[in-house]
C-alpha positions as CSV (number, residue, x, y, z in Angstrom):
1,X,-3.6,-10.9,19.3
2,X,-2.8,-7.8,17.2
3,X,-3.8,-7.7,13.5
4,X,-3.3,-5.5,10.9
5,X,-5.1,-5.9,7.7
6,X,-3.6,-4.0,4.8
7,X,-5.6,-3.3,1.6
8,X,-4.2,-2.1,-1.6
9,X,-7.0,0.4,-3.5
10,X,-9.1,-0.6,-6.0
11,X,-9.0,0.0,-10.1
12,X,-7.9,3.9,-10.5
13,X,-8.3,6.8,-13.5
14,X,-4.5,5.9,-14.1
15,X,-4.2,2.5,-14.8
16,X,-7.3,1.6,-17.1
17,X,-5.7,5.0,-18.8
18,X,-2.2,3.3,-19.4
19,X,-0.4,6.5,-17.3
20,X,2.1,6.3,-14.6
21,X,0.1,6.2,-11.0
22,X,3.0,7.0,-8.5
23,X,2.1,10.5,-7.1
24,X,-0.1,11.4,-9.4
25,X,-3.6,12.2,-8.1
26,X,-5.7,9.6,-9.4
27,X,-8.9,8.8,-8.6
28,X,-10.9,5.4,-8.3
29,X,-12.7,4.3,-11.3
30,X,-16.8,3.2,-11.1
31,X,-15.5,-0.4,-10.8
32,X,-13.0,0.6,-8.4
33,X,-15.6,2.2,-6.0
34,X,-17.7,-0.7,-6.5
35,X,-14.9,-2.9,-5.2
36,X,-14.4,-0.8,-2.6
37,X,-17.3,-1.6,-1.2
38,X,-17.0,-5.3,-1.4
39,X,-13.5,-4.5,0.7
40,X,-15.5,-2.7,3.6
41,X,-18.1,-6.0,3.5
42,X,-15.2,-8.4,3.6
43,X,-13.2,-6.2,6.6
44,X,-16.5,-5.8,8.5
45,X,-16.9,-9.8,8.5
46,X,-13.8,-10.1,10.7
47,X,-14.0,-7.2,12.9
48,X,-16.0,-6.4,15.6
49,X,-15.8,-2.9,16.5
50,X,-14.6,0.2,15.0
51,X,-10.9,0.1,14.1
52,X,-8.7,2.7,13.2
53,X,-8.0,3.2,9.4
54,X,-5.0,4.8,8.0
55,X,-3.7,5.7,4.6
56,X,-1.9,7.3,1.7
57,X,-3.2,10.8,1.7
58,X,-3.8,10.5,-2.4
59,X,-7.2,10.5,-3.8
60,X,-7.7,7.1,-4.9
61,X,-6.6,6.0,-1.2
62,X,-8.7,8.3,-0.2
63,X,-11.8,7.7,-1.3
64,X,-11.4,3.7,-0.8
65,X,-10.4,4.6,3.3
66,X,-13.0,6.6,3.4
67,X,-15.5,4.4,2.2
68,X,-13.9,1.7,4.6
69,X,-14.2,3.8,7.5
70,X,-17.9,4.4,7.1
71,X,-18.5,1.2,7.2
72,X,-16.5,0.4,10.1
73,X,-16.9,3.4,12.5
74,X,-13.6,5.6,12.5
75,X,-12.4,8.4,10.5
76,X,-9.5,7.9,8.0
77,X,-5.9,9.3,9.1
78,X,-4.0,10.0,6.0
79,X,-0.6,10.1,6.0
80,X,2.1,11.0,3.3
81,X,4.7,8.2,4.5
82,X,1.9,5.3,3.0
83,X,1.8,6.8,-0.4
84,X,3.2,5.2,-3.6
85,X,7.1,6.2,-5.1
86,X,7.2,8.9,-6.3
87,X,8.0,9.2,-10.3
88,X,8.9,12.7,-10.6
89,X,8.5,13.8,-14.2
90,X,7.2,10.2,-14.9
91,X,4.0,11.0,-13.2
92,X,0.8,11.1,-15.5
93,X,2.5,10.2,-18.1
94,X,1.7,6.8,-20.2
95,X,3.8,4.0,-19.0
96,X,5.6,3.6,-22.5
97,X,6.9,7.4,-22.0
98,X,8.7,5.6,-18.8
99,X,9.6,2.5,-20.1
100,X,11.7,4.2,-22.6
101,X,13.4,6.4,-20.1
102,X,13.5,4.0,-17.0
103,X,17.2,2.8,-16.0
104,X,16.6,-0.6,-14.3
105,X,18.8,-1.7,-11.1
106,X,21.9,-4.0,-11.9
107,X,21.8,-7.6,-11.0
108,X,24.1,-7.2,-8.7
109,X,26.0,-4.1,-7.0
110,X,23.6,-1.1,-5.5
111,X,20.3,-1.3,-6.0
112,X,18.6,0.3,-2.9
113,X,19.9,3.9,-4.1
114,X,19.8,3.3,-7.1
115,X,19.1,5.9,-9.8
116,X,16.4,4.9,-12.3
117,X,17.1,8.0,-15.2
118,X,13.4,9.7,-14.3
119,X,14.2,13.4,-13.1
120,X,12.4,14.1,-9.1
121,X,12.1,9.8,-9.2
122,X,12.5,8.6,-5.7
123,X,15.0,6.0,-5.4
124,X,14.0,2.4,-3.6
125,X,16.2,3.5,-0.5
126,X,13.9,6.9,-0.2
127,X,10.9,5.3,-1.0
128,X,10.8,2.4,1.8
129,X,12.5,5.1,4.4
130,X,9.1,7.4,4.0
131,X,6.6,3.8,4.2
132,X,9.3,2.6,7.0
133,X,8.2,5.8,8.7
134,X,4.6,5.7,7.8
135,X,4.5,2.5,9.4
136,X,5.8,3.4,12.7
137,X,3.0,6.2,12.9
138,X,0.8,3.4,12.5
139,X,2.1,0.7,15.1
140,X,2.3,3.0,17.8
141,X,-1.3,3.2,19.2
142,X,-2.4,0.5,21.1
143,X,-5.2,-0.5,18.9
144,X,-5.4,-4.3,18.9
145,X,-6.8,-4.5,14.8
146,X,-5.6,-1.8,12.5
147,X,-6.2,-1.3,8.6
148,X,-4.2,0.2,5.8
149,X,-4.8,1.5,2.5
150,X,-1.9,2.5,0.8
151,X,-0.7,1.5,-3.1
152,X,0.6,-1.8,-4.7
153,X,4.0,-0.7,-4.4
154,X,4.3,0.4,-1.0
155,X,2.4,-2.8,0.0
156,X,5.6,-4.8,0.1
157,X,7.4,-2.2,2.3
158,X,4.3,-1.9,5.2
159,X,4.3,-6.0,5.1
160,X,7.8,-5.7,5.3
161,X,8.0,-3.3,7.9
162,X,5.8,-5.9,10.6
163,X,7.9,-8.5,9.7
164,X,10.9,-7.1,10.9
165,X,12.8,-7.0,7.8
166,X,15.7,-4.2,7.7
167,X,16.1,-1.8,4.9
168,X,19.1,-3.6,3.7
169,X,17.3,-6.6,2.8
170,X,14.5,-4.7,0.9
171,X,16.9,-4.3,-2.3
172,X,15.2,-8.2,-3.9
173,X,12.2,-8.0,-2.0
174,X,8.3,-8.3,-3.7
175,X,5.6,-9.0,-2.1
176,X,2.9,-9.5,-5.2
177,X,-0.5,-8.1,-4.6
178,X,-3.2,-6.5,-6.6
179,X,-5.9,-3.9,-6.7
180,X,-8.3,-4.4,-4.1
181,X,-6.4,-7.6,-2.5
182,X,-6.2,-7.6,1.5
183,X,-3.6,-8.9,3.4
184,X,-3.5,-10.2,6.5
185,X,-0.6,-9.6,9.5
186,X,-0.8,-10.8,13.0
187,X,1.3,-10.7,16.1
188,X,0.6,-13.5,18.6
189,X,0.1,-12.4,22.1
190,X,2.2,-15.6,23.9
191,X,5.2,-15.4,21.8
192,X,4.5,-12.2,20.6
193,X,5.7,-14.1,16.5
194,X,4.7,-11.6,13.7
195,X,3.0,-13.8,10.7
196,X,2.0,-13.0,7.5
197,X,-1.6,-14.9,7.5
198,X,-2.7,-14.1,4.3
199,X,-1.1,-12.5,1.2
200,X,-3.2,-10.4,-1.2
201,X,-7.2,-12.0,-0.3
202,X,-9.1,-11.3,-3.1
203,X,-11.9,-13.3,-2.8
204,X,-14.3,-11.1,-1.6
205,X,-14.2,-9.2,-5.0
206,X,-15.8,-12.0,-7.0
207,X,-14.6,-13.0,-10.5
């Protein structure tokens, strides 16, 4: 069976500061660290030996996949395709500076490429091209277990990408998870059936 195990990062600078994450170089918070801890305990519990662990090449990825990979025996590869969208001049900024400027996508008509009104913003189409990309990277190897650490946002797209979902139908897709949550993919090795096991685990980071 092959199984990959995808963990969003923990609490960051940017969001206890109100400001928009995207690319914006973040880092995790004391808390966040803390949980990241609890997500290297929980991801040692179900495997055995060292797996490979790839992620988002910003800080706050960082530091969590690095902290994982200590605990599990591998050296994080970071890759640009697993990071967050990009907000252009968004980035940094407190989130009521973007909600006042942010276009949203029409009910119904193009909403892939569409253009949210935030000069250098990647639209949903670019975005989920570059994770779509990232993701291929990481299913090529022959690893059996693999894990993830990329953003809340970019979550969707990596679950998205296993299941065999086309670009196309990504315009009303949401997968919700939070900080810290792991999820849980599988591929079956009779049938070869890619599941989605577990959405967004968080129990291992308490109340």
């Amino acid at each position: 069976m092959r199984e990959l195990f995808v963990v969003t990062h923990p609490e960051a600078t940017h969001s206890v500061e109100d400001r928009v994450g995207g690319w914006f170089d973040s880092r995790l918070t004391a808390r966040g660290r803390a949980h990241a801890e609890r997500i290297a305990d929980a991801l040692r519990e179900r495997v055995e030996d060292a797996v490979p662990v790839f992620s988002s090449d910003l800080r706050r990825t960082v530091e969590t996949a690095t902290i994982l990979a200590n605990r599990l025996g591998a050296d994080p590869v970071l890759l640009t395709g697993l990071r967050e969208k990009s907000y252009g001049e968004a980035e940094g900024r407190p989130n009521a500076w973007l909600r006042e400027r942010f276009i949203s996508p029409p009910v119904h008509g193009e909403r892939l490429d569409h253009d949210e009104g935030i000069p250098g913003s990647e639209t949903k189409l670019a975005w989920a091209r570059r994770v779509y990309a990232g993701m291929d990277a990481v299913t090529a190897g022959p690893e059996a277990t693999k894990i993830i650490v990329t953003h809340g946002g970019s979550a969707t797209f990596a679950i998205a990408h296993w299941l065999g979902m086309p670009l196309a139908s990504l315009d009303r897709v949401r997968f919700r998870v939070s900080p810290g949550g792991i999820t849980h993919l599988a591929e079956d090795d009779r049938f070869h059936d890619r599941t989605l096991e577990r959405l967004n685990d968080t129990r291992h980071l308490g109340g």
